[in-house]
C-alpha positions in Angstrom: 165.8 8.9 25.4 163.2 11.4 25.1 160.3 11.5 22.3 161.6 14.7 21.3 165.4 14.0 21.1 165.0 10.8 19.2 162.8 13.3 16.6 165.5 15.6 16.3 168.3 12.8 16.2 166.6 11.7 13.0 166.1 14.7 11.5 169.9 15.7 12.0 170.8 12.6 10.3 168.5 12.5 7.3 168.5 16.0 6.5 170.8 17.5 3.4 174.0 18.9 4.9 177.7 18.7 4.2 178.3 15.5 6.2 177.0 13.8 3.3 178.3 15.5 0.5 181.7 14.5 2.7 180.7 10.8 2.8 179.7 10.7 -0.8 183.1 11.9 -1.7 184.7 9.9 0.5 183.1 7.1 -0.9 185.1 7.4 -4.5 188.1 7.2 -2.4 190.5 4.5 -3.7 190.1 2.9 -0.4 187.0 4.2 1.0 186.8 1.8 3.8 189.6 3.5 6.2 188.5 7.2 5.8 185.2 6.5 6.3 186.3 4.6 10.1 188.1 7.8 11.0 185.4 10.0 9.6 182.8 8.8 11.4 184.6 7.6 14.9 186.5 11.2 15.3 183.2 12.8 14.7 180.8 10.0 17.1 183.5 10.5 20.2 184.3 14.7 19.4 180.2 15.4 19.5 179.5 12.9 22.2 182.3 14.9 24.6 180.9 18.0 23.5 177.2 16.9 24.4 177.9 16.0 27.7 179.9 19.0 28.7 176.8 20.8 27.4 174.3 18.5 28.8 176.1 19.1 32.3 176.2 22.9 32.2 172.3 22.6 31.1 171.8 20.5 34.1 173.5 22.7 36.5 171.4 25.6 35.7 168.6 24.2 35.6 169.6 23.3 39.6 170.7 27.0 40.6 167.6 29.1 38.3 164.8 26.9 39.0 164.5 23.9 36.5 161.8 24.0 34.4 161.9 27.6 33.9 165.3 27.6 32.5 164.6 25.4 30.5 161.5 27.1 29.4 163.1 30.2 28.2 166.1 28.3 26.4 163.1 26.5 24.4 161.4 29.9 23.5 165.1 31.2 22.6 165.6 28.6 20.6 162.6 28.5 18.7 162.3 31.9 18.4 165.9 31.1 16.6 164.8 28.9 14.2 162.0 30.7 13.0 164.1 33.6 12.5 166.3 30.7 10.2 163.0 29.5 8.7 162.3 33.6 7.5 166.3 33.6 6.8 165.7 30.9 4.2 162.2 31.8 2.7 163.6 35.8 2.2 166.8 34.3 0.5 169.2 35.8 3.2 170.2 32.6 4.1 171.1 30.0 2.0 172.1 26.0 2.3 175.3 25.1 3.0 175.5 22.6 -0.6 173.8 26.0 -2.4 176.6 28.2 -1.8 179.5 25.1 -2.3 181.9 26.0 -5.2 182.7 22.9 -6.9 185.7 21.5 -8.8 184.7 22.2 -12.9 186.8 18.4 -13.7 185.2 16.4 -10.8 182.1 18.0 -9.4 183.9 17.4 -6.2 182.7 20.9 -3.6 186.3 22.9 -3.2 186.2 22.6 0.4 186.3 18.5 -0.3 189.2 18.1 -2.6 191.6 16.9 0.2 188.9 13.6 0.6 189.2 12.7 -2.5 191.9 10.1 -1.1 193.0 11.4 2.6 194.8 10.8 5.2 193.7 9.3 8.7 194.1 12.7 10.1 192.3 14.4 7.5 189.1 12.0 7.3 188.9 12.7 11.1 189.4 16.2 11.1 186.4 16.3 8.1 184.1 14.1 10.2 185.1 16.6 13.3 184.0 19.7 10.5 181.1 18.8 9.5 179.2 17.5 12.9 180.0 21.2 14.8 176.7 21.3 17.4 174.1 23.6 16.1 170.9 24.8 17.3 169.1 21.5 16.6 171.9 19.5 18.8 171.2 22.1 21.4 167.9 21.6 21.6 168.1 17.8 22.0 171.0 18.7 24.7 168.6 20.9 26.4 165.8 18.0 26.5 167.9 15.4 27.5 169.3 17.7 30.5 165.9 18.4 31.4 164.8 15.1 32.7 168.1 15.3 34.8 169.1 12.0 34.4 172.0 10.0 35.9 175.5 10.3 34.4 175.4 7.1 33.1 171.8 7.2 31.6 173.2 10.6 30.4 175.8 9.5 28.4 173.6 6.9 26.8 171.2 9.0 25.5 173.8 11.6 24.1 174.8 8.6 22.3 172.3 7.5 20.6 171.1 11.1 19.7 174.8 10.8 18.3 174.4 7.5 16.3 171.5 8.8 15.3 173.5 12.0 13.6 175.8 9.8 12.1 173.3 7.8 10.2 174.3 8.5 7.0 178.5 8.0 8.2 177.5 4.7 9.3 175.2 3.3 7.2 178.0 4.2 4.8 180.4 2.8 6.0 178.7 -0.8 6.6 177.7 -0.8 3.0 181.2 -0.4 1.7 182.2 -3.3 4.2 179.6 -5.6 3.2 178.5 -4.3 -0.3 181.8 -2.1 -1.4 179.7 -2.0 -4.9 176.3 -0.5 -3.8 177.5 1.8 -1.5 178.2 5.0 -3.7 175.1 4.0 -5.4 172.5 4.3 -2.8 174.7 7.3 -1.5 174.4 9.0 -4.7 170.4 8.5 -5.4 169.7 10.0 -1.8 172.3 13.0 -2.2 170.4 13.9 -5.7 167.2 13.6 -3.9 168.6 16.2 -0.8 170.0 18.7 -3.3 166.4 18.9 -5.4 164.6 19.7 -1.8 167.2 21.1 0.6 165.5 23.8 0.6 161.9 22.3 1.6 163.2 20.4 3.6 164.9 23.0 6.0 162.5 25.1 5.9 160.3 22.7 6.5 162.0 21.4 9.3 162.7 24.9 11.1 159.5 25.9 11.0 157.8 23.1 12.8 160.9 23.0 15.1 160.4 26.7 15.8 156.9 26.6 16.7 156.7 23.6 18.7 159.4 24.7 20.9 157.6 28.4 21.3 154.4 26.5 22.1 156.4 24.3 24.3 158.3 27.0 26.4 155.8 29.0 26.7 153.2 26.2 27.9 155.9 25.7 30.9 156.4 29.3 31.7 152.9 29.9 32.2 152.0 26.8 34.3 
């Protein structure tokens, strides 16, 4: 797995985002220890098919328009893209997904989560589905891992562990609440408190060295 895949898998699991504010609710769940499986496993295998049917269409243009130049100009695409989010965010046109969340006035629960309060199989699964859609920074991992072309196998692999990675906070969860049912919500709860006080720094942050390094990066190849 690349340098800069493993970067991104990290970030795309420790940033603030509405996979945790799922988990956390899931966590107060009467029984929190069967959502949370389906959660989390619906999501891992959903991305994971995702990210190779993408990884596979990356590395098959980067066979028929030249290689490194494709993936060159998907790099300055992209980080022209999230500089354009980074501006988004600093102007105020756009705003965090847990900013904008209407929550329930008895429970503090976001609207949207009500139904996790104490789901079904299908609906934990369909949640952890929702809230780990591929985004730009899942692209650009994609897009790295396709470019060393490797093996279908080795592929797979990496995709992953970019995915386990992603899923940090889902699984970290969910061991806690089999091995420490008591501490889980706690811990959960301290970092989600945390995320919500510098979302915003954090993202912003985040796109704007994202942004520029892939800029540098793609252009760096184009011109070699």
């Amino acid at each position: 797995m690349s340098f800069e895949a493993l970067v991104l898998g990290l970030f795309s699991g420790l940033r603030p985002g509405t996979s945790l504010a799922a988990v956390l609710v899931l966590l107060r769940a009467p029984a929190p220890q069967r959502p949370l499986f389906f959660f989390t496993a619906a999501g891992l295998v959903t991305t994971w098919v995702i990210g190779m049917l993408v990884v596979a269409v990356f590395h098959g243009a980067n066979v028929a328009l030249g290689g490194s130049t494709f993936t060159a100009v998907l790099d300055i695409a992209f980080g022209a893209a999230a500089l354009g989010f980074a501006a988004g965010l600093q102007q105020g046109w756009v705003q965090p997904a847990a900013h904008h969340a209407e929550r329930s006035p008895a429970t503090g629960t976001p609207s949207r989560f009500r139904r996790l309060r104490d789901p079904s199989a299908r609906v934990a699964a369909l949640a952890g589905v929702g809230t780990h859609l591929p985004g730009l920074v899942y692209l650009v991992a994609l897009n790295a891992i396709a470019a060393d072309r490797p093996a279908l196998v080795k592929a797979g692999l990496q995709v992953a562990m970019y995915d386990a990675l992603w899923f940090l906070v889902p699984l970290a969860s969910l061991a806690l609440v089999i091995v420490r049912p008591g501490a889980a919500l706690d811990h959960l709860e301290a970092t989600t408190a945390w995320a919500r006080r510098h979302e915003h720094a954090v993202l912003l942050a985040g796109a704007l060295v994202l942004g520029g390094y892939l800029l540098v990066k793609g252009t760096t190849e184009l011109l070699t």
